[in-house]
C-alpha positions in Angstrom: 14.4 24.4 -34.0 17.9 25.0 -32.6 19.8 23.9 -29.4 17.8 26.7 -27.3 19.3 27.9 -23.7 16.1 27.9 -21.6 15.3 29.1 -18.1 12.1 28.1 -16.9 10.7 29.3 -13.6 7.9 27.8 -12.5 7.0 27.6 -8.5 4.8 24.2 -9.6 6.8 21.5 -9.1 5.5 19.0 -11.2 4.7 21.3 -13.7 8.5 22.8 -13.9 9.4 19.0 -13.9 7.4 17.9 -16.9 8.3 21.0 -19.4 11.7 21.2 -18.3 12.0 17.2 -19.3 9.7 17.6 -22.1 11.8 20.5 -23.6 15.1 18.6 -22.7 14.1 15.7 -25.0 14.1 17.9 -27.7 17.6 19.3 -27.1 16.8 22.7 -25.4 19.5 23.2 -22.3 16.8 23.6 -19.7 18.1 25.8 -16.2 15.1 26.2 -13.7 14.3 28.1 -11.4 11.8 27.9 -8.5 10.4 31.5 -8.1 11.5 35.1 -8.9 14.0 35.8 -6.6 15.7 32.5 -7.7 15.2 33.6 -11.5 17.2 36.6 -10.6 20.4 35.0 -9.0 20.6 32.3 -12.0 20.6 35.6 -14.5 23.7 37.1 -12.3 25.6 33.6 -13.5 24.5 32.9 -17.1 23.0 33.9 -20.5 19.6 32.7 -21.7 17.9 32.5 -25.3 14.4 32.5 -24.0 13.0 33.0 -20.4 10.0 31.3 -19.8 8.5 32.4 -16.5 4.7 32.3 -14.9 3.4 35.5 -13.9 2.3 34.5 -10.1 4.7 33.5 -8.2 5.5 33.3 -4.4 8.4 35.2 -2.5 7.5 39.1 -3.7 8.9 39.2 -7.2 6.2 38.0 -10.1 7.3 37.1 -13.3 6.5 40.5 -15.1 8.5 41.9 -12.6 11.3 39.4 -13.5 10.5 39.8 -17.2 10.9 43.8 -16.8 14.3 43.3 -14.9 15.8 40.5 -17.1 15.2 42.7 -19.8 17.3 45.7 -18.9 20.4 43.2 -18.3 19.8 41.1 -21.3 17.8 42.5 -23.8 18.9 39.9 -26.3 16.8 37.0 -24.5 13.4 36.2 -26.0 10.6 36.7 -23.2 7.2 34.0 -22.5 4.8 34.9 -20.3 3.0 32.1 -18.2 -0.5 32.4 -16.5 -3.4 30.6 -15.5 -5.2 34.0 -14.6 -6.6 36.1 -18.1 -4.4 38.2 -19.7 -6.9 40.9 -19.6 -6.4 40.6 -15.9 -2.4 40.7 -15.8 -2.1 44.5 -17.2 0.6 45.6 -19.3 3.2 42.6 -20.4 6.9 44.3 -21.0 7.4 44.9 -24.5 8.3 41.7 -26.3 7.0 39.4 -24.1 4.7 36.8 -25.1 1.6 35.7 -23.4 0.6 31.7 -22.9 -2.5 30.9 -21.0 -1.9 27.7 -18.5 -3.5 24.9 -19.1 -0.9 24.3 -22.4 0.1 21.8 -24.5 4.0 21.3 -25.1 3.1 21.8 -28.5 1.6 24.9 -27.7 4.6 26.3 -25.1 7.5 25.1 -28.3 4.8 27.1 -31.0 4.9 30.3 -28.5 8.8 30.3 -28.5 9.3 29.7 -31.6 7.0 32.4 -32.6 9.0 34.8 -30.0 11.8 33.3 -31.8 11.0 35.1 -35.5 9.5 38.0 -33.7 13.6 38.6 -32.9 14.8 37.7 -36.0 12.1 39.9 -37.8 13.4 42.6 -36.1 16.6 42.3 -37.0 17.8 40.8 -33.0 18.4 37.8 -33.6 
């Protein structure tokens, strides 16, 4: 897998800590970000390949919210969706984005953005 820019916002701090190092190890340029709000200001400043964001987060804006935003400004970034609740209890996800249920495996969280990844490229994005 390439050189991936990555911004991870996670409002778990050891959590954010371990798959922000994790991914850094294999080469991804990891930016993080703390909670929505945060998410929102770092998108003002730079570009991203993938977004990887949980769903519930503190400080008013959740990450489908933040997923629904990012994508109006940049359409081209690849979208993962983070949540220890069921997806059957999230409601609609914004087109694209794809789902991970917490607890995951690094192996699992590299498979799902890889897999959003060729989605893009199926489709003629990426």
């Amino acid at each position: 897998m390439d050189s991936l820019r990555i911004l991870l916002v996670e409002d778990e701090p050891d959590l954010r800590s371990l798959v922000c190092q994790a991914l850094e190890v294999l080469g991804h340029r990891v930016t993080v970000a703390v909670d929505g709000r945060h998410a929102l200001e770092v998108l003002e400043e730079a570009e991203f390949d993938v977004i990887c964001s949980d769903v519930a987060m503190p400080n008013g804006i959740s990450g489908i919210e933040l997923a629904e935003r990012a994508r109006i400004r940049h359409p081209q970034a690849r979208i993962l969706l983070t949540s220890g609740f069921p997806r059957s209890e999230l409601g609609a996800l914004p087109e694209g984005a794809v789902f991970l249920p917490k607890p995951y495996r690094i192996l699992q969280l590299l498979k799902a953005i890889a897999g959003s990844r060729s989605r893009v490229t199926q489709h003629g994005l990426g």
